[in-house]
C-alpha positions as CSV (number, residue, x, y, z in Angstrom):
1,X,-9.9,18.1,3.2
2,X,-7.4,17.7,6.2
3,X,-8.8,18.0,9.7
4,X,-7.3,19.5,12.3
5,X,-6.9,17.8,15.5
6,X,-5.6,19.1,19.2
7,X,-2.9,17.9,21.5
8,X,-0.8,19.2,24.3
9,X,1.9,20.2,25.1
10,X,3.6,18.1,27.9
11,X,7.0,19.2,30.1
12,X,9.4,15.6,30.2
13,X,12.4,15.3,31.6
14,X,13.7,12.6,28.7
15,X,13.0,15.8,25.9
16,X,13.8,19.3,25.1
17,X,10.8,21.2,25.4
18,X,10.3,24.2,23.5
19,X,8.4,26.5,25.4
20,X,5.8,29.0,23.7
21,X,5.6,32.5,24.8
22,X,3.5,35.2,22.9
23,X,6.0,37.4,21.8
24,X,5.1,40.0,19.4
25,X,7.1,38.9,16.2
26,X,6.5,39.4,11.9
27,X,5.2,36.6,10.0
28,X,8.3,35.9,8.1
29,X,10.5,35.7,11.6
30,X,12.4,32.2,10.9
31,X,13.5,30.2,14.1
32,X,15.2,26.8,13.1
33,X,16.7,24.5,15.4
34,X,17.8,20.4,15.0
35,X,17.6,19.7,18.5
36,X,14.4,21.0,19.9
37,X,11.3,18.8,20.7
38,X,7.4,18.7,22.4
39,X,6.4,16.2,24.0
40,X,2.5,15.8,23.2
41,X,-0.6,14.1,24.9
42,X,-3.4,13.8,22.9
43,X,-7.4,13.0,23.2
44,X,-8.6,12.5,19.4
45,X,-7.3,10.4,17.0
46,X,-7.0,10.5,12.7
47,X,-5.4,7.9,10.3
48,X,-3.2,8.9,7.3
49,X,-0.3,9.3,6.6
50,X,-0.9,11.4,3.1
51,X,1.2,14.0,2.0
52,X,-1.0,17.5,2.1
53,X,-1.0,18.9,-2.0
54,X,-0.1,22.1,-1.9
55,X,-2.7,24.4,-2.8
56,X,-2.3,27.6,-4.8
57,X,-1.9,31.0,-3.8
58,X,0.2,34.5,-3.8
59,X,3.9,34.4,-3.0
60,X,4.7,36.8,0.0
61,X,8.3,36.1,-0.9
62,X,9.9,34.0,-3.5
63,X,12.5,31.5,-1.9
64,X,16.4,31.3,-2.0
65,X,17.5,29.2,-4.7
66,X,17.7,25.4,-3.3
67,X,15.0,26.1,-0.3
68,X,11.3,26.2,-0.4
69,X,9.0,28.2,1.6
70,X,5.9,27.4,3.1
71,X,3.3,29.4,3.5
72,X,-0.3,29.6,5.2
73,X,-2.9,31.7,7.4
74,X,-4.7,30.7,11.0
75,X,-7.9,31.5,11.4
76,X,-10.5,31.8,15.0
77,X,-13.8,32.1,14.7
78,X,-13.8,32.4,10.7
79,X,-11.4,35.8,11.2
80,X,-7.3,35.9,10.9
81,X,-5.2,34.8,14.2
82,X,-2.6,37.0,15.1
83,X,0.7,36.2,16.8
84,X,-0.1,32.3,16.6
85,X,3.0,30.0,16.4
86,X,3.2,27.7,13.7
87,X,5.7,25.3,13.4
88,X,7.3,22.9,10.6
89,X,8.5,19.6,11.7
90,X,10.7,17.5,10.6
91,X,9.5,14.3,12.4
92,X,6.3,14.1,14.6
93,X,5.4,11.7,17.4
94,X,1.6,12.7,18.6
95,X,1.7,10.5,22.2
96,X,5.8,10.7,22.7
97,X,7.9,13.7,21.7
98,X,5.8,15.4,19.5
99,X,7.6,18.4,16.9
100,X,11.3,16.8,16.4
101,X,14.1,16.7,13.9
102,X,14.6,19.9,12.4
103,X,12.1,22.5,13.1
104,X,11.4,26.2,11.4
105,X,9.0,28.8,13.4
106,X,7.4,31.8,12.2
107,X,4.6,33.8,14.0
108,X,0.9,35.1,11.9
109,X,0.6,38.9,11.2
110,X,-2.1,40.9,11.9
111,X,-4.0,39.3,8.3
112,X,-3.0,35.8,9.9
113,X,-0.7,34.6,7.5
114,X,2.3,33.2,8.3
115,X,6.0,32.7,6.3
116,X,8.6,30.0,6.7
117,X,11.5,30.6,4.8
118,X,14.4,29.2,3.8
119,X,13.5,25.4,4.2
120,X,15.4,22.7,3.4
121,X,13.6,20.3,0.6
122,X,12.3,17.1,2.5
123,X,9.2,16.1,3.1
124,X,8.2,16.9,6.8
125,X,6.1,14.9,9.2
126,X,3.9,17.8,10.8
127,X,2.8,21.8,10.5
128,X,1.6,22.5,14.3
129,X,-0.5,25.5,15.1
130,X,-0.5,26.9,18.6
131,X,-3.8,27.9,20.0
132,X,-3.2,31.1,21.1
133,X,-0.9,31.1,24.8
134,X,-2.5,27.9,25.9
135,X,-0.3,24.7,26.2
136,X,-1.8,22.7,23.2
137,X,-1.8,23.1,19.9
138,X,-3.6,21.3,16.6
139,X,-2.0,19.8,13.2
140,X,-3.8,18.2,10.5
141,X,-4.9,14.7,9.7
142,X,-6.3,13.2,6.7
143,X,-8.5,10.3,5.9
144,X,-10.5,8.6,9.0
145,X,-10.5,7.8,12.1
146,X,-6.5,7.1,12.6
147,X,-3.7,8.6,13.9
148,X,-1.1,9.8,12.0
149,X,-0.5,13.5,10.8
150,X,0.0,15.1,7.4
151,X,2.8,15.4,5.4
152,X,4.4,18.3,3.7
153,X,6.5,18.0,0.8
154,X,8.8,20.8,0.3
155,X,10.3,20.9,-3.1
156,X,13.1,23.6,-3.8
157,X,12.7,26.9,-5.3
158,X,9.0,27.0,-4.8
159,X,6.1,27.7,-2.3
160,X,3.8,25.3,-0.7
161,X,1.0,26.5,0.4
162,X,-1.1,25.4,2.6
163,X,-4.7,24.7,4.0
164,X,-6.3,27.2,6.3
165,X,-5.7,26.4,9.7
166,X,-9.1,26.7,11.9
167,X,-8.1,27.1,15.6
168,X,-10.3,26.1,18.3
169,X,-10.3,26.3,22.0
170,X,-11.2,24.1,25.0
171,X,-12.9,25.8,27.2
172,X,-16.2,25.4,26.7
173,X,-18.1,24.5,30.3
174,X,-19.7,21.3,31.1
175,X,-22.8,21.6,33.6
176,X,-24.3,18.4,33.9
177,X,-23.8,15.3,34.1
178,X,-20.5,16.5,35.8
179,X,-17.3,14.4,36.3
180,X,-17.7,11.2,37.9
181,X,-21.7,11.7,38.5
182,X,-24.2,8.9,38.8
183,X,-27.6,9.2,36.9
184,X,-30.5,8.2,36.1
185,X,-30.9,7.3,32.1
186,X,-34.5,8.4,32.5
187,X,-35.4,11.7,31.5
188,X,-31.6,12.5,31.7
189,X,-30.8,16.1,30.8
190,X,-27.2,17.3,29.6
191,X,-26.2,21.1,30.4
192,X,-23.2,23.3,29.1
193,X,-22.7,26.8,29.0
194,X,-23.4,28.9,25.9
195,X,-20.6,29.5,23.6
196,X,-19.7,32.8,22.2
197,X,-20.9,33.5,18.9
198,X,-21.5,29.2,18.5
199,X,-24.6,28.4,15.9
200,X,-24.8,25.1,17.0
201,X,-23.5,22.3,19.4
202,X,-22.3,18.8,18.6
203,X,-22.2,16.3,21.4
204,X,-20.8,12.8,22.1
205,X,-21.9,9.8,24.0
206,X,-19.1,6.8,24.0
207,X,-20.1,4.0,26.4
208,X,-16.5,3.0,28.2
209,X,-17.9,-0.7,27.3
210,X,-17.0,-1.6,23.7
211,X,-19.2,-3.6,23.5
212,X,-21.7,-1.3,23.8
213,X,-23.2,0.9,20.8
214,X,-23.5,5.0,21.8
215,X,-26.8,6.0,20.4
216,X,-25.5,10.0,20.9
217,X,-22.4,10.4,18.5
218,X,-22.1,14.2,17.0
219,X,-25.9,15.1,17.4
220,X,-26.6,18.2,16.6
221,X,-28.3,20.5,18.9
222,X,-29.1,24.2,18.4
223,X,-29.8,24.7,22.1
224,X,-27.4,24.5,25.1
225,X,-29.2,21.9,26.4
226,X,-30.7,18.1,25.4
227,X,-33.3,15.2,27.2
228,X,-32.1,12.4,26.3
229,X,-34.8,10.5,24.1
230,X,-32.7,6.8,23.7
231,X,-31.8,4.9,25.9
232,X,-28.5,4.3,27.8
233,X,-27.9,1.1,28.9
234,X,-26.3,0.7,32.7
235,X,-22.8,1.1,32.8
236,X,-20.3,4.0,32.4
237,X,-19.9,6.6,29.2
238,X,-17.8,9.9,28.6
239,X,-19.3,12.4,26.8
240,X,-18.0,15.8,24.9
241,X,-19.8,18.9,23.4
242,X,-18.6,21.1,20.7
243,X,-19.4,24.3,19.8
244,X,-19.7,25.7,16.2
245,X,-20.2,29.0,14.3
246,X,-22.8,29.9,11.6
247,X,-19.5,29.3,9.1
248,X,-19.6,25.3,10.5
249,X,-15.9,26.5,11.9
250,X,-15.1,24.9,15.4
251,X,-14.8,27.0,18.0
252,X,-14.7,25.2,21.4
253,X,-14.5,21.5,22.8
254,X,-15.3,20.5,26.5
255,X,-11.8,20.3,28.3
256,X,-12.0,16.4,28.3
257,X,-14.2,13.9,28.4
258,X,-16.7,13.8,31.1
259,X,-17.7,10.8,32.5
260,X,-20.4,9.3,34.7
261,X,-22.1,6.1,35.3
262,X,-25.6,5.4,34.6
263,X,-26.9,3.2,37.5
């Protein structure tokens, strides 16, 4: 199963930057263009370079003979995404210029699905999905912990379909311990806001030392708060909370890591 990961979109003077506006547009809407690319920032990281399979489904439209289409939907809180860009690259750099080469655009309906058409057979080195009018967007990964994105191979005169796309935001609110505060390790509380319709929360405890293990990675907590009950050794960490619905779908991830210094 691929997971999706987020980056952002950054302006650069050394690329062209396609700039996403929420226009109201059908799925099947097809913008292609050889020139246009994003420069991207990003703060999580996957390994593999495997090729997605393409899964099966209905055809919305068959393609023209000696082009493929590709075809998928974008989901929010386990419930279609309207209007959401998705975009088909031919090449992908995740830290430099980010969608590049060749690149077709269509926008989900009101069901969430989305249709690109006419695509030439290749295989390409990214499927982006906007989150909603924000400045980042997430494509999929496979394997762990590395960096590179999925592949698509599009073969002509037929569909490939694929994976659900799960957006999630990142605006969920950090309380405490905020940016650049200095604690305590004893009887150290972390705070963040409650999350709309989230089940549960995942947080995160790196230690900026390598050398020193995190005792926190992706606990689970059902509350919007946690004591910490381990120790932290002295020395600075960044931390992150996620927020999840009752379907284990993302939702939400604090805007970045948070760090603070344990004295």
């Amino acid at each position: 199963m691929a997971n999706w990961l987020r980056a952002r979109m950054r302006f650069s003077e050394s690329f062209a930057v396609a700039v996403l506006a929420v226009a109201l547009t059908s799925c099947s809407g097809l913008n292609k263009s050889n020139t246009n690319s994003e420069s991207s920032g990003s703060r999580t990281s996957s390994n593999s370079n495997a090729t997605q399979p393409s899964e099966a489904g209905v055809e919305k439209a068959k393609p023209a003979p000696g082009t493929g289409n590709v075809q998928g939907k974008v989901l929010f809180n386990s419930k279609p995404a309207e209007n959401i860009q998705v975009k088909l690259c031919e090449t992908f750099s995740r830290f430099l210029s980010g969608c590049g080469g060749q690149i077709y655009t269509a926008r989900t309906d009101k069901d969430g699905e989305y249709l690109i058409t006419n695509v030439a057979p290749k295989t390409y080195e990214a499927l982006t999905a906007q989150v909603f009018d924000t400045d980042s967007y997430i494509f999929a990964t496979s394997g762990l912990a590395g960096i590179s994105a999925t592949k698509y191979d599009v073969v002509a005169d037929k569909t490939f379909f694929v994976n659900p796309i799960n957006l999630f935001k990142s605006d969920l609110k950090i309380i405490n311990p905020k940016a650049n505060a200095k604690v305590n390790a004893e009887g150290l509380e972390l705070k963040w806001d409650a999350y709309p319709d989230a089940a549960y929360y995942k947080f995160t405890i790196h230690a900026e030392d390598a050398s020193t293990t995190s005792p926190y990675i992706n606990e689970r907590v059902e509350a919007t708060s946690f004591v910490l009950d381990k120790p932290l050794q002295k020395g600075a960490y960044r931390w992150q909370v996620d927020a999840f619905n009752k379907d284990d779908k993302k939702l939400s991830e604090s805007p970045d890591d948070i760090k603070f210094t344990v004295n």
